[in-house]
N, C-alpha and C positions, 0 to 999 in steps of 0.2 A: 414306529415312533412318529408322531404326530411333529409336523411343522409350523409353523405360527404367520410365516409369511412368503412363505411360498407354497406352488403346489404340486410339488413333488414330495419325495416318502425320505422319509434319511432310512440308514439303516445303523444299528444299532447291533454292536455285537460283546458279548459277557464269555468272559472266559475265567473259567471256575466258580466257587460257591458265590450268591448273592448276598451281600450285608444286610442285617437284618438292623432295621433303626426301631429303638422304645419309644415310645407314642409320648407325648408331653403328658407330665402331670397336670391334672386341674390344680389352677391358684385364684387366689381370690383376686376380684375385681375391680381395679382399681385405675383412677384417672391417670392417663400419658398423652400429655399435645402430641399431635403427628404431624411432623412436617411435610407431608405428602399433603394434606389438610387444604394445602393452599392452592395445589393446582383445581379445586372447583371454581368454578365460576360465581358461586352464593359465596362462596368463605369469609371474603371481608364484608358484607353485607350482616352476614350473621355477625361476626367477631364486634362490629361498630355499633348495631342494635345492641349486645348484649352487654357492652361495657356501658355506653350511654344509659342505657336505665336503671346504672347501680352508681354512677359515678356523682349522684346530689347527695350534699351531706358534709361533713367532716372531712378534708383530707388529712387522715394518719393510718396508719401499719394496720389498724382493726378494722379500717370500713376499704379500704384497697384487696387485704385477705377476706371479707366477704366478696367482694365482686370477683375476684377471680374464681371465689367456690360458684358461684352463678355461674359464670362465664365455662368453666370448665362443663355443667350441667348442660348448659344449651347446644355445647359442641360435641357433647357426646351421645345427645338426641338428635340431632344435628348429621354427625356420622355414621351414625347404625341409619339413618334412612337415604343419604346418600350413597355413601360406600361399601356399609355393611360388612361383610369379611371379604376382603380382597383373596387370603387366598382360596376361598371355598367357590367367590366368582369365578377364578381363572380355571378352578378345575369344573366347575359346571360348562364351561363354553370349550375347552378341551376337549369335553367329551362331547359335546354336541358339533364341534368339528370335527371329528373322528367319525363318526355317524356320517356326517355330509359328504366326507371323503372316500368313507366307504362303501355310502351308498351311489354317487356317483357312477350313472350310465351311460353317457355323454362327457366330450373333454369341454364342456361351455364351464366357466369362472362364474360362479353362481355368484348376486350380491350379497348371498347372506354370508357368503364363504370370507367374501373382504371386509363385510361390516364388522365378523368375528374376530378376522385378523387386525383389524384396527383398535376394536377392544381389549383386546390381549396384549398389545405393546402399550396401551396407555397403563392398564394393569401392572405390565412386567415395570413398569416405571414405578408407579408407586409404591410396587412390591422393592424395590430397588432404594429406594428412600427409605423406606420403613427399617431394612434389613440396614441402613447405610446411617442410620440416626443410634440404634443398638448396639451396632460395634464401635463408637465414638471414633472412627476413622475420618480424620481433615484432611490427609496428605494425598489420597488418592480422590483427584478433581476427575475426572472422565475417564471416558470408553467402552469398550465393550460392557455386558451385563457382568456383576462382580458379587451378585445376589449372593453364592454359596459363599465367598471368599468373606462378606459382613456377617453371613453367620455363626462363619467358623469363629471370625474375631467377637463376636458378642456371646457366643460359649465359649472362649477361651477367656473371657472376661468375667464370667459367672462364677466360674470355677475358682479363678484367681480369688475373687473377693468373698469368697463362700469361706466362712471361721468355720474349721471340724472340732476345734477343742481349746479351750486356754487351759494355761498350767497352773494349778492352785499354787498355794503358798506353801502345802507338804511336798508338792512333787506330783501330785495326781492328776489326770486328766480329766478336766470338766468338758461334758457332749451335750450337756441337755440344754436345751433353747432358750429356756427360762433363765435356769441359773448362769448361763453365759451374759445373757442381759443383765442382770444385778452385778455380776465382776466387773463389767464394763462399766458401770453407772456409777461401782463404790469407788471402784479403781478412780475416776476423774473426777469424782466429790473429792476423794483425800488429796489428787494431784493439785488441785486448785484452792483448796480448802486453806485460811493464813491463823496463825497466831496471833496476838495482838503483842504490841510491842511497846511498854508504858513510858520507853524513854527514845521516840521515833524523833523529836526535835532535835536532839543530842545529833544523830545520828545522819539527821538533813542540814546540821549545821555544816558537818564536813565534808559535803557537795559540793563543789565549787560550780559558781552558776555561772554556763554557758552558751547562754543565750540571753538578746537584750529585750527590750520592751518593743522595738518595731517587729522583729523577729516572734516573738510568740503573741503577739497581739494578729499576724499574719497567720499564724497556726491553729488559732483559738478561732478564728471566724468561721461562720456558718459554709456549707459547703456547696458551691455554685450550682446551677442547672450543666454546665459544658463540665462539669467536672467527676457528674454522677455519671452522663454519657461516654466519657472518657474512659470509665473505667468500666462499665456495661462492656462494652463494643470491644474492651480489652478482652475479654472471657470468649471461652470457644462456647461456640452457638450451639450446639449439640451435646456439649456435656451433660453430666448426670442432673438428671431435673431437681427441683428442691421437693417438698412437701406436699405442695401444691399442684406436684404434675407437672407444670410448665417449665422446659429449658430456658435458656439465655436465649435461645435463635425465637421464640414468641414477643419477650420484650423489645430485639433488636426489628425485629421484622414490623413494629407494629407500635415504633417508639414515638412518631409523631401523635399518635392515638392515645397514649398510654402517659407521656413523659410530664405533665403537669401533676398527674396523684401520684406517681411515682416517686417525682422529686418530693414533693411536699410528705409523702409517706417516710421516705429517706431521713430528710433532716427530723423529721418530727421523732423518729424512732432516734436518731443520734444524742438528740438533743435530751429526750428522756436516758438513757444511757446516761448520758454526762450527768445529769441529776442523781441517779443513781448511784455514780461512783462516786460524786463528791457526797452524799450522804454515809455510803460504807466507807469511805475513808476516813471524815469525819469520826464516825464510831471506832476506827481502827486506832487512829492517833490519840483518840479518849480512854482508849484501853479494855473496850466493853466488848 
C-alpha cells in the first residue's frame, strides 16, 4: 500500500471476502461551480474577465441569467484545462509513485518522489472539497481527511431525495419518470390554482385593517442593497445550486463583483412580480 508522505510502506491487511463496488453510471453533463475552483491562482482572474464582459446592458433577471450561462462556459473550459479530473490525476501519480518506490535501489529521497507527494496532498484537498460541497455538511469545519465520510453523506443524500413512486388517485403505484413529472406538475397547478370570487369586497370589508399608513408605506418600499446581502449571507454557501449550477457560496464569495446586477436583477424581478399580481388580482376581484 502506497504512502503519500512519507517513505515508508504501510501495511495493509483484509480479512475475509473483498467488497465489490458498482462502477458509476454515465449521466449526462451538466454545469456545477466547484468550490475547490478557487484554490487556483487564475480563478479570480478568469471569474472577473468573464463577468465584465457580459455585465454592459440592462440590469434585470434576463441579461444577469445570461452572464452567468457565459460565466459558467468559461469556467468550465477554464477547469478541464486546469484541473481536469482530480481524481484520474491522483490515481495517475499514485501509480507512478509506486514505480518510484518500487524501483528504488538506493535509500536517497529522490525529488521527484517529494514533488509527487506535494501534489498529491494539494489533490487530496481539493478532492476533500469537492466530496465536502456534495454531502452539504457545515458542521464539521476541520481535521483529518473525511473524503469517505462526505461521500457516504452525499449517497445517503441521493438516496433520500430519489421519488421510487407516487400514489395515483386509485391506489396504484406510478414508477415511470415521465408520468411522475406530470403528477407533480398537475398536482401544484390544482394546489395553487384559485376560483374567482364575484363578491371579494363584501368579504375584505370584514377585515379589520391592521396596519397604518407609516407601517405599509415602510413594507411597500423597494428593497435595499444591505438587505438583499443580509439575506444572501443568511443561506448556507454550499447548498443545493439553483438552475444555473451555481451555489450561495459563488455569490457570497464574489459579492463585491457581482452585487450591483444582482441587486438591481433582485428589485427588478420583484418589482415585475408586484405588477403581476396586482394585475391577477385585479382579474380575480372582477371575477374573470
Amino acid at each position: 500500500m502506497i504512502t503519500y508522505s512519507s517513505d515508508h510502506y504501510a501495511v495493509l491487511v483484509s480479512i475475509g471476502n473483498g467488497f465489490k463496488y458498482n462502477e458509476a453510471k454515465p449521466f449526462s453533463q451538466t454545469f456545477r461551480y466547484e468550490a475547490m475552483w478557487a484554490r487556483a491562482a487564475d480563478y479570480m482572474e478568469v471569474v472577473e474577465k468573464s463577468w465584465k464582459e457580459g455585465s454592459e446592458g440592462p440590469r434585470n433577471i434576463q441579461s444577469v441569467w445570461s452572464n452567468l450561462k457565459k460565466m459558467a462556459g468559461s469556467l468550465q473550459k477554464w477547469s478541464m484545462s486546469t484541473f481536469g479530473s482530480v481524481r484520474k490525476e491522483i490515481k495517475k501519480l499514485e501509480r507512478r509513485l509506486a514505480i518510484l518506490r518500487s524501483s528504488c535501489t538506493t535509500m536517497v529521497y529522490s525529488e521527484e518522489e517529494r514533488s509527487i507527494e506535494r501534489k498529491l496532498c494539494e489533490l487530496f484537498e481539493c478532492e476533500e472539497i469537492m466530496a465536502r460541497q456534495r454531502s452539504r455538511v457545515d458542521w464539521l469545519q476541520e481535521g483529518d481527511r473525511n473524503t469517505s465520510f462526505f461521500h457516504a453523506r452525499a449517497s445517503a443524500r441521493k438516496n433520500t431525495n430519489r421519488i421510487s413512486y407516487l400514489l395515483k388517485d386509485d391506489g396504484t403505484k406510478c414508477e415511470d419518470k415521465e408520468q411522475i413529472k406530470c403528477m407533480t406538475r398537475d398536482f401544484y397547478m390544482n394546489f395553487y390554482s384559485s376560483e374567482p370570487c364575484p363578491q371579494m369586497n363584501v368579504i375584505l370589508e370584514t377585515i379589520p385593517c391592521k396596519l397604518n399608513q407609516i407601517t405599509n408605506e415602510e413594507l411597500c418600499k423597494s428593497y435595499s442593497d444591505e438587505e438583499i446581502h443580509d439575506a444572501l449571507f443568511q443561506m448556507g454557501p454550499t447548498k443545493s445550486p439553483g438552475p444555473d449550477g451555481f451555489p450561495v457560496l459563488f455569490y457570497q464569495r464574489h459579492w463585491d463583483l457581482l452585487k450591483d446586477e444582482i441587486c438591481h436583477a433582485v428589485r427588478s424581478f420583484l418589482q415585475d412580480m408586484m405588477k403581476a399580481y396586482d394585475r391577477v388580482e385585479w382579474r380575480y376581484l372582477q371575477g374573470l
